[in-house]
C-alpha positions in Angstrom: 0.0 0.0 0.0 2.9 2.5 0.8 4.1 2.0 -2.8 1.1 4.6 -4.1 1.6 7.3 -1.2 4.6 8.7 -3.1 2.8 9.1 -7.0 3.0 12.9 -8.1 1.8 11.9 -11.6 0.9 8.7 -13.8 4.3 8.4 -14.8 5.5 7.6 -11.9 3.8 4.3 -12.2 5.5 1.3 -13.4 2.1 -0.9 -14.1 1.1 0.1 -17.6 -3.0 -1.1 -16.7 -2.2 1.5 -13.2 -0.9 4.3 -15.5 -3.4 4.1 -17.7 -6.2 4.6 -14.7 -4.0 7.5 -13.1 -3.9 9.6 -16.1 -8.2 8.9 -17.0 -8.3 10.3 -13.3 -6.1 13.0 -14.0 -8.2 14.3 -16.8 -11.5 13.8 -15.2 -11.8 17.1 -12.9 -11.3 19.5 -16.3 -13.3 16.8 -18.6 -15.9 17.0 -15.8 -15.9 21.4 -15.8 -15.5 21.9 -19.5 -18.6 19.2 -19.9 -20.4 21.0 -17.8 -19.9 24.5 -19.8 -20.3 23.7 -23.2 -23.5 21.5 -21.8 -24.7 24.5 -21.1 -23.4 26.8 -23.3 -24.7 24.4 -26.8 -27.8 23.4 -24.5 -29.3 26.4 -24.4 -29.3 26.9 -28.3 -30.6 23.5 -29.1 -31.9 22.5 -25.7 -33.3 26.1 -23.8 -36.0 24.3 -21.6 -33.5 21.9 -20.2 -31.1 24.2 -19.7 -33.4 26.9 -18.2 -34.7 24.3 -16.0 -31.1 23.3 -15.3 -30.3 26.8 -14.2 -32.9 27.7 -12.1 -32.3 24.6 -10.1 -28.7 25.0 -10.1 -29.6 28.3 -8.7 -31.5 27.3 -6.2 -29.2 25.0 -4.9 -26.6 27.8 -4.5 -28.9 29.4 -2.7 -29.6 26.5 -0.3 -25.6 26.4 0.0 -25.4 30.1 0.9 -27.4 30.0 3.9 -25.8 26.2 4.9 -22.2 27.8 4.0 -23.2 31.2 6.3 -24.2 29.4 9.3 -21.2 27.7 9.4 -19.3 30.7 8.7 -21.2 32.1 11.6 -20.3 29.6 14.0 -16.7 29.4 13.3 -16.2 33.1 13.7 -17.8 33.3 17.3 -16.1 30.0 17.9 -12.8 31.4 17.0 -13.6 34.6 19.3 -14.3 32.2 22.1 -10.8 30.5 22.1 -8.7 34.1 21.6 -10.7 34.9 25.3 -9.4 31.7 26.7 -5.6 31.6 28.3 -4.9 28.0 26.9 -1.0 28.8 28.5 -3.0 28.8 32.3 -5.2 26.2 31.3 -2.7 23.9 29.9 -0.9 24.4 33.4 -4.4 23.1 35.2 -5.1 20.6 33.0 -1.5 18.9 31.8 1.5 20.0 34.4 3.9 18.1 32.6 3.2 19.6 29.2 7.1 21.0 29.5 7.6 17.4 28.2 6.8 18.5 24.8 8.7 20.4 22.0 7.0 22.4 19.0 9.5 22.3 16.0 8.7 25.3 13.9 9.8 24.9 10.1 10.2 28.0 8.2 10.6 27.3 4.8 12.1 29.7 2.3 13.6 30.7 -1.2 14.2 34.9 -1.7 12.0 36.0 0.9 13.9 39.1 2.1 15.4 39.7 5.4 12.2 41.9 7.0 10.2 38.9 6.4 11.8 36.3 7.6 13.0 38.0 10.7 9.4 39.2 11.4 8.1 35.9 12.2 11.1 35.0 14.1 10.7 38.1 16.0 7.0 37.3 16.5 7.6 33.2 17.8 10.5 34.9 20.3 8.3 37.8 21.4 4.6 36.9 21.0 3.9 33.8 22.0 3.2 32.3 25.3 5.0 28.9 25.1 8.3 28.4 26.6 11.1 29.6 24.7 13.3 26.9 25.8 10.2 24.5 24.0 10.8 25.5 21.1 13.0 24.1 18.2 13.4 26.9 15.5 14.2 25.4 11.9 15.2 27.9 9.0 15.1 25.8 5.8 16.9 27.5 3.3 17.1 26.6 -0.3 20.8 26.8 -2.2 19.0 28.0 -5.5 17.9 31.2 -3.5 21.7 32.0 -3.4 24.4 32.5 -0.9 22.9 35.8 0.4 20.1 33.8 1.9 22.4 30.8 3.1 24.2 33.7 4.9 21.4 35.2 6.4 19.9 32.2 7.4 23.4 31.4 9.1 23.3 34.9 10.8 20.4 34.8 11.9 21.1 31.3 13.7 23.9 33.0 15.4 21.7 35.8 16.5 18.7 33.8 18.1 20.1 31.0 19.4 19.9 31.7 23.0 16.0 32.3 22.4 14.9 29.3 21.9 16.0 25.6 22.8 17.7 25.2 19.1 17.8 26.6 16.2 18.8 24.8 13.2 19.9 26.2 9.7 19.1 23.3 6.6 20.0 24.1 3.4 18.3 22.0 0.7 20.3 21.7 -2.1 19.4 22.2 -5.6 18.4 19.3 -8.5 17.9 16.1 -6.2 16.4 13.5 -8.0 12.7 12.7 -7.7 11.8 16.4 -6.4 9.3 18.8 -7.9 11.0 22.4 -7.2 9.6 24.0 -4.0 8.1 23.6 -0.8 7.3 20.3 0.3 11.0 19.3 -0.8 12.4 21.6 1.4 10.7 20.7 4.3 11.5 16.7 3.2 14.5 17.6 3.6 14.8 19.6 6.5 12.8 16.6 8.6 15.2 14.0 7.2 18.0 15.8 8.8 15.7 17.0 12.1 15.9 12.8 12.5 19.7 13.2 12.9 19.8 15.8 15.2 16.4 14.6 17.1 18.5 11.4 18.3 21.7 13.4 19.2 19.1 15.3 21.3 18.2 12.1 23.4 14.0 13.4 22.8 11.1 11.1 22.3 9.4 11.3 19.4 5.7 11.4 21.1 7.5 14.6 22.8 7.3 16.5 19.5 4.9 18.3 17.1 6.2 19.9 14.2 4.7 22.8 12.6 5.2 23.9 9.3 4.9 27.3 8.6 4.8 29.7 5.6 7.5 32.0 6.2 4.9 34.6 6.8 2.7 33.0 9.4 2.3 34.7 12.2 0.8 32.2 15.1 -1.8 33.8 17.8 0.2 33.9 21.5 -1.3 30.9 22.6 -1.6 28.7 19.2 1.2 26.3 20.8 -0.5 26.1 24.0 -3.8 25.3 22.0 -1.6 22.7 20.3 -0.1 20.5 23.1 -3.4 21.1 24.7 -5.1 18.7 22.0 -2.3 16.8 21.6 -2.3 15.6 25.3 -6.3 15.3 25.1 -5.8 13.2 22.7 -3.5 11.0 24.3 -0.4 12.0 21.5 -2.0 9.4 19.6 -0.2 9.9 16.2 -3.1 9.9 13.6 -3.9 13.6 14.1 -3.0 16.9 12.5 -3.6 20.5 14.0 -5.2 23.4 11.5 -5.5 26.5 12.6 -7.6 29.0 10.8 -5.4 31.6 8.3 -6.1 35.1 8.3 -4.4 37.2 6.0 -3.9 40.4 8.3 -0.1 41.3 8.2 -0.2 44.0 5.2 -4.1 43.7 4.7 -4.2 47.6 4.4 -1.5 47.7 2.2 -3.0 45.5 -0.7 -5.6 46.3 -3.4 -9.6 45.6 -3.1 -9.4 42.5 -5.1 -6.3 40.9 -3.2 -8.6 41.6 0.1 -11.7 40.0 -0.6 -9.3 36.9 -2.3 -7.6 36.3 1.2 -10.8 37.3 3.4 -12.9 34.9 1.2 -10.4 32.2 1.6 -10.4 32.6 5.6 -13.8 32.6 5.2 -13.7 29.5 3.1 -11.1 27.7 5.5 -13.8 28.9 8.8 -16.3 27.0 7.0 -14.1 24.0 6.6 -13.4 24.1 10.5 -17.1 23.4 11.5 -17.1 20.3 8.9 -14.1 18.5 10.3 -15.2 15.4 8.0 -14.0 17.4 5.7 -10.6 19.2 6.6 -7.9 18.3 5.3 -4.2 20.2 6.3 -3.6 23.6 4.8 -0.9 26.1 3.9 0.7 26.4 8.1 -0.8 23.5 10.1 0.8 21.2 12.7 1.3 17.6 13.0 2.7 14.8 15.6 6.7 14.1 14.8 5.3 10.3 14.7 3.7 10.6 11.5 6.9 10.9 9.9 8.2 7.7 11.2 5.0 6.1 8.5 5.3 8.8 5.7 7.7 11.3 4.2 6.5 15.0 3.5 5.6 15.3 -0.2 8.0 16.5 -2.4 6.9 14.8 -5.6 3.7 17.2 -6.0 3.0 21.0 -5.9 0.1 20.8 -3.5 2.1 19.5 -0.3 0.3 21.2 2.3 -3.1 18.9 1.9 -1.1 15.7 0.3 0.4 15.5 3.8 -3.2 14.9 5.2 -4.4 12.3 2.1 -0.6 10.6 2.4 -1.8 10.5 5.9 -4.9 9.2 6.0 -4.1 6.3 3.4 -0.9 5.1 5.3 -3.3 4.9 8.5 -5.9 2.9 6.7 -8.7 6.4 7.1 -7.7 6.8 10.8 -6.6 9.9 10.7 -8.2 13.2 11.0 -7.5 17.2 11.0 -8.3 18.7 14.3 -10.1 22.0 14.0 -8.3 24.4 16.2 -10.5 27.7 15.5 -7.9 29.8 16.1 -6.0 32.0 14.2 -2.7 32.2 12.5 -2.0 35.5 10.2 -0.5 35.8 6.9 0.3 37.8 4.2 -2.9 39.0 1.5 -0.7 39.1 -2.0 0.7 42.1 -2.7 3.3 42.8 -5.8 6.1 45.3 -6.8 2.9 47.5 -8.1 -1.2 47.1 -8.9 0.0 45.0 -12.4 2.3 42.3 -10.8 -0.4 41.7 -7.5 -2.8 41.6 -10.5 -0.8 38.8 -12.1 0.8 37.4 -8.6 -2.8 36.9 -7.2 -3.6 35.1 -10.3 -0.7 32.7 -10.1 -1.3 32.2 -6.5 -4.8 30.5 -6.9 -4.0 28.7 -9.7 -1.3 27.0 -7.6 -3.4 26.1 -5.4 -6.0 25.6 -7.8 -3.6 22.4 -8.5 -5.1 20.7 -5.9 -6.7 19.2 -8.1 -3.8 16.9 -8.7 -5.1 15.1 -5.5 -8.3 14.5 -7.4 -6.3 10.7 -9.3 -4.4 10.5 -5.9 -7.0 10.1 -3.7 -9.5 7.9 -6.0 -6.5 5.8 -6.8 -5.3 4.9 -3.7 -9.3 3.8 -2.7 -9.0 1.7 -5.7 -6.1 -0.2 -3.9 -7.2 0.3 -0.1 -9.1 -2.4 0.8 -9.4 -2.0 4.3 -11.1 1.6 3.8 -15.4 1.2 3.9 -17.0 2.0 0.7 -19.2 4.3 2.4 -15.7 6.8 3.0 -14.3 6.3 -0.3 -18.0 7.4 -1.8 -17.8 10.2 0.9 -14.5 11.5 -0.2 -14.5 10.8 -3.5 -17.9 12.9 -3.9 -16.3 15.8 -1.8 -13.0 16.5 -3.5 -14.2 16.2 -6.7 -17.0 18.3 -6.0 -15.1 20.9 -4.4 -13.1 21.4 -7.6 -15.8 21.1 -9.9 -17.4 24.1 -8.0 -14.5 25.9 -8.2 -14.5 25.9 -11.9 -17.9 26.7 -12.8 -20.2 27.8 -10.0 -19.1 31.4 -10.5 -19.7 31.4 -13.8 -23.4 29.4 -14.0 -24.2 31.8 -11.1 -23.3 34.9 -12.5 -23.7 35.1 -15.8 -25.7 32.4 -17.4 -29.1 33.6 -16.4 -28.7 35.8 -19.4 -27.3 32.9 -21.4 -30.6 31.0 -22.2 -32.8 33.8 -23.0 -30.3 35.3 -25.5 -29.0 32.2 -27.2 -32.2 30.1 -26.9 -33.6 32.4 -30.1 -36.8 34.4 -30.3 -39.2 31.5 -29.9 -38.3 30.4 -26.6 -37.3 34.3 -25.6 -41.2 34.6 -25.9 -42.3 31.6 -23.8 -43.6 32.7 -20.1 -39.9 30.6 -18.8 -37.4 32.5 -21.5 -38.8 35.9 -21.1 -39.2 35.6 -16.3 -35.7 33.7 -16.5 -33.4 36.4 -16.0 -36.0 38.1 -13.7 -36.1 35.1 -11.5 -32.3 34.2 -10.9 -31.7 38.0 -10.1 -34.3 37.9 -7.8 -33.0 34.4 -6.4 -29.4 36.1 -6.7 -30.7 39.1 -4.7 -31.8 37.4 -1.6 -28.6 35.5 -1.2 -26.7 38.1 -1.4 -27.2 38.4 2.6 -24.5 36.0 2.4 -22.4 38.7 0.6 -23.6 41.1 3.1 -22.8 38.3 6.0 -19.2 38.4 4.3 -19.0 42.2 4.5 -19.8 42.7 7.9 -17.4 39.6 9.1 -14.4 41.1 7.2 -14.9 44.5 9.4 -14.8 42.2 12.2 -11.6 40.4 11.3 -9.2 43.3 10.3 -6.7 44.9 12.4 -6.7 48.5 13.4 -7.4 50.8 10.6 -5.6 53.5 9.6 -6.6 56.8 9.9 -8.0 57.5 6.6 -11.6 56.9 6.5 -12.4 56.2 2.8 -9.8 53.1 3.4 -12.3 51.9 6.2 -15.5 52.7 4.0 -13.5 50.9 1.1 -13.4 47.3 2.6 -17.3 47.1 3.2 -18.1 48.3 -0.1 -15.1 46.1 -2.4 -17.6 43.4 -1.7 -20.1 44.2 -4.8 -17.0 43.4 -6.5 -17.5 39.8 -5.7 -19.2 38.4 -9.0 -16.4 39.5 -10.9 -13.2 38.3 -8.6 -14.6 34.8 -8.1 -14.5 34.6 -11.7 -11.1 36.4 -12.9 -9.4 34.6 -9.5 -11.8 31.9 -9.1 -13.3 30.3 -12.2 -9.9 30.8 -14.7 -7.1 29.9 -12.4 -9.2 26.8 -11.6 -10.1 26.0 -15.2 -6.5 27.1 -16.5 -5.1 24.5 -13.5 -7.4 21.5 -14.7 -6.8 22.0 -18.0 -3.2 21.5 -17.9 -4.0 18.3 -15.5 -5.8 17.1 -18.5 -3.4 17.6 -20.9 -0.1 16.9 -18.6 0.9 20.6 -18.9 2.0 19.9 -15.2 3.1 22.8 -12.8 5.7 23.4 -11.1 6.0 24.9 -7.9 5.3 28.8 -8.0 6.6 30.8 -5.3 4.2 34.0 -3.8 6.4 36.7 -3.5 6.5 38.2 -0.3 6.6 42.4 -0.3 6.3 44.6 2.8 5.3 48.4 1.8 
C-alpha cells in the first residue's frame, strides 16, 4: 500500500493497466468542468427548456448552499472569538502540568524571501507567544538555489537567536535532487530527514514532538502552541492527528488592493467554513502535525500541492484513521501584494492557480481507494464525492451563477425568448441572486470584524465594506480561470511546477 503514497503523476507508475487509470483520473476534474460549460453553453441553443430548467435549479441550490455555507461561517467566527478569550497557556498548566515534556518544532521554509520577512516571524515566535522559549525548536530551511545571500542570512540569523529558543537549526536543501518537484514540500523533506539526525543526538522522544510547518509569513496567535499541546495531550499523543488553525491574512491587509482583500478574506472565510465540517478538513498552507507521522510517511515533495497531500498521504498510510483537528484559532499571513497594482494583478492570479492544482489530488485520492481495501466503501464514496465536487465548484459555480441567467434567453432564439420561462428567466435568478446576497452582506460585515486597526484615513475603512459588490467578478477572474486554466493543464499533462508567492512589505 505504501508504494502509491509517493505518485505525483501517472508516470511515476510502473504498471502500464495503473498508469493508464491514473492519467483517465487526472483528466476527469477538467473533462468533468469543460462538460459542464459547453453543456450549457450548446444546451441552451438546441436545448433552452432543459437548460433553463437546469439553471434555475442550479440556482436554487446555491442558494440553499449560501445559507448552509453562512451558518457555518457564523459559528466558526464566534467559535474562534471564544478560544482568543481563553488563556490556553493557564489552562494547559491546570489541566496537563507536565506539558514541558513537549517540544513544538517550527519549520520555516524559504527561497528569496527578504530579510524583513523572515526575521518578522522570528521576531513574532520569540516575542509573542506564550510557550516556553526553551520548548521551542526553530528550523530555518533555506534553499541553495535562493543564493548565498540567503544561506548567509539564514546562518546569521542562527547566530543571533540561538539563545532564544532551545535550538535553532539552519538546513540548506540543495538544488536538483532527483525525484523532487521544485519548491516547498522538498524543502521541508529535507529539512525533517535531517531534524531525525539531530532529534536522536538530542536524546527526545518522538511522542514529545509536534512539528509545525509554517509559511514564512505566518504569524501564530500567542497561545496557538498552548492550544496545540493542549489537544495533543487530550488526545493521548496518539499519532493519527493533525492541528489546522484558521489563516487570516492580516499582516499588510491595508497595504494591498480591493481584489487581493476579498481573495484572502474569502479564503479565511472559506477555510472557517471547513473548521465546523471537520469530515471534511484536510491540512492547509501552516498546520501542525505529531513528529510520529513521519516515522509512516515522508513529507511530499513529488507534488505542488504539499500542504493537503500531507493529510491524504496521511490518511491512506493509516488505513482512514486519521483526521485534521479544528483548532478555531487563528494564524495570520500575508494577502498578496506585488512590486505594483499590475504584478499583485498577475501574482494573485498565479497564487490560486497554484493552489488551484489541488486538483492533482483528485487521481491521488481515487487511486489509492482503488487499492485500499481496508477503507469502507461508504468513506471512499464520501470523499470521493467531496474533493471532486469541491473542484468542480471551483471551476464553474461562479460562472453558472453569475452570468448564465442571461445565457438561455439570448442564445435560446426568439421562440423560446417569448415563452412565459425565457422571457421571467433572467427576472427570476436576479431575484434568487438578490436574496442571497445576505451571504455577501454576511461576508462584509465579518471582514470588518476580522481586520486589524485601521488607519486613519476613513475612505480606506468605507472601502473594505463596499469592495464586496466586486465579488461576481473576482470569483470569476481569481476563481473560475485559475481553476479551469489549472485542470486544463492536469488534463493535458501541462504539469506545474512549484510557484513561489512573492513576499513584499510596503
Amino acid at each position: 500500500m505504501n508504494d502509491y503514497l509517493n505518485i505525483g503523476k501517472a508516470s511515476d507508475l510502473e504498471n502500464k493497466k495503473e498508469r493508464i487509470i491514473y492519467r483517465a483520473l487526472e483528466i476527469l476534474p477538467g473533462f468533468l468542468a469543460w462538460s459542464t460549460l459547453f453543456f450549457v453553453i450548446f444546451g441552451a441553443i438546441f436545448l433552452p427548456v432543459l437548460i433553463a430548467i437546469f439553471i434555475i435549479l442550479f440556482d436554487f441550490y446555491w442558494f440553499l448552499r449560501v445559507i448552509y455555507f453562512s451558518f457555518h461561517q457564523t459559528f466558526s467566527y464566534f467559535k474562534m472569538k471564544k478560544n482568543l478569550k481563553i488563556n490556553w497557556f493557564e489552562k494547559l498548566k491546570i489541566y496537563f502540568p507536565d506539558f514541558e515534556k513537549i517540544y513544538h518544532i517550527v519549520i520555516f521554509p524559504f527561497f528569496k524571501e527578504g530579510r524583513e520577512v523572515v526575521e518578522d516571524s522570528i521576531l513574532h515566535l520569540k516575542n509573542y507567544l506564550r510557550y516556553p522559549k526553551n520548548r521551542i525548536i526553530l528550523v530555518l530551511a533555506v534553499e541553495e538555489r535562493g543564493g548565498k545571500n540567503q544561506i548567509e542570512m539564514a546562518k546569521e540569523l542562527q547566530k543571533i537567536y540561538s539563545q532564544d529558543f532551545f535550538k535553532v537549526f539552519v538546513f540548506v536543501h540543495p538544488k536538483d535532487l532527483p525525484g523532487e518537484v521544485k519548491g516547498k514540500g522538498a524543502n521541508v523533506q529535507f529539512a525533517i530527514e535531517n531534524l531525525k539526525k539531530e532529534i536522536e543526538k538530542l536524546n527526545l522522544k518522538k511522542e514529545n514532538l509536534i512539528v509545525s510547518i509554517f509559511d514564512i509569513d505566518t504569524k501564530p496567535e500567542k497561545d496557538y502552541f498552548s492550544l496545540v499541546t493542549f489537544w495533543y495531550l487530550k488526545l493521548k499523543k496518539k499519532p493519527n492527528f493533525a492541528f489546522q488553525p484558521i489563516p487570516v491574512y492580516n499582516n499588510n491587509i491595508w497595504q494591498v488592493p480591493f481584489f487581493s482583500r476579498i481573495v484572502a478574506t474569502s479564503n479565511t472565510f472559506w477555510q472557517m467554513i471547513q473548521q465546523s465540517r471537520p469530515e471534511q478538513l484536510v491540512t492547509y498552507s501552516s498546520h501542525s502535525l505529531p513528529w510520529q507521522v513521519f516515522e509512516k510517511v515522508s513529507f511530499p515533495k513529488e507534488v505542488v500541492s504539499d500542504d493537503s497531500r500531507i493529510f491524504w498521504k496521511c490518511f491512506f498510510a493509516f488505513n482512514g484513521n486519521f483526521q485534521t483537528i479544528p483548532l478555531f484559532y487563528p494564524v495570520y499571513m500575508d494577502a498578496v501584494l506585488g512590486k505594483n497594482f499590475l504584478s499583485t494583478v498577475v501574482n494573485q492570479y498565479k497564487q490560486q492557480r497554484r493552489w488551484a492544482w489541488g486538483a492533482e489530488n483528485i487521481p491521488f485520492v481515487i487511486f489509492n481507494f482503488l487499492k485500499n481495501k481496508k477503507i469502507s466503501l461508504s468513506t471512499k464514496i464520501f470523499h470521493s464525492f467531496v474533493i471532486l465536487e469541491g473542484f468542480w465548484s471551483w471551476a464553474v459555480a461562479s460562472l453558472l451563477i453569475f452570468l448564465l441567467g442571461w445565457l438561455t434567453p439570448t442564445l435560446g432564439g426568439k421562440g423560446f425568448h417569448k415563452t412565459f420561462l425565457g422571457f421571467n428567466l433572467p427576472t427570476f435568478t436576479q431575484n434568487l441572486m438578490f436574496v442571497a446576497s445576505f451571504g455577501i452582506f454576511l461576508c462584509a460585515f465579518l471582514s470588518l470584524l476580522l481586520l486589524p486597526p485601521s488607519p486613519k484615513k476613513f475612505l480606506k475603512k468605507v472601502s473594505i465594506f463596499f469592495q464586496w459588490l466586486f465579488i461576481p467578478v473576482t470569483l470569476i477572474v481569481f476563481g473560475c480561470f485559475p481553476a479551469l486554466d489549472a485542470q486544463t493543464r492536469l488534463m493535458f499533462k501541462r504539469y506545474m511546477g512549484f510557484w513561489l508567492t512573492e513576499k513584499w512589505r510596503k
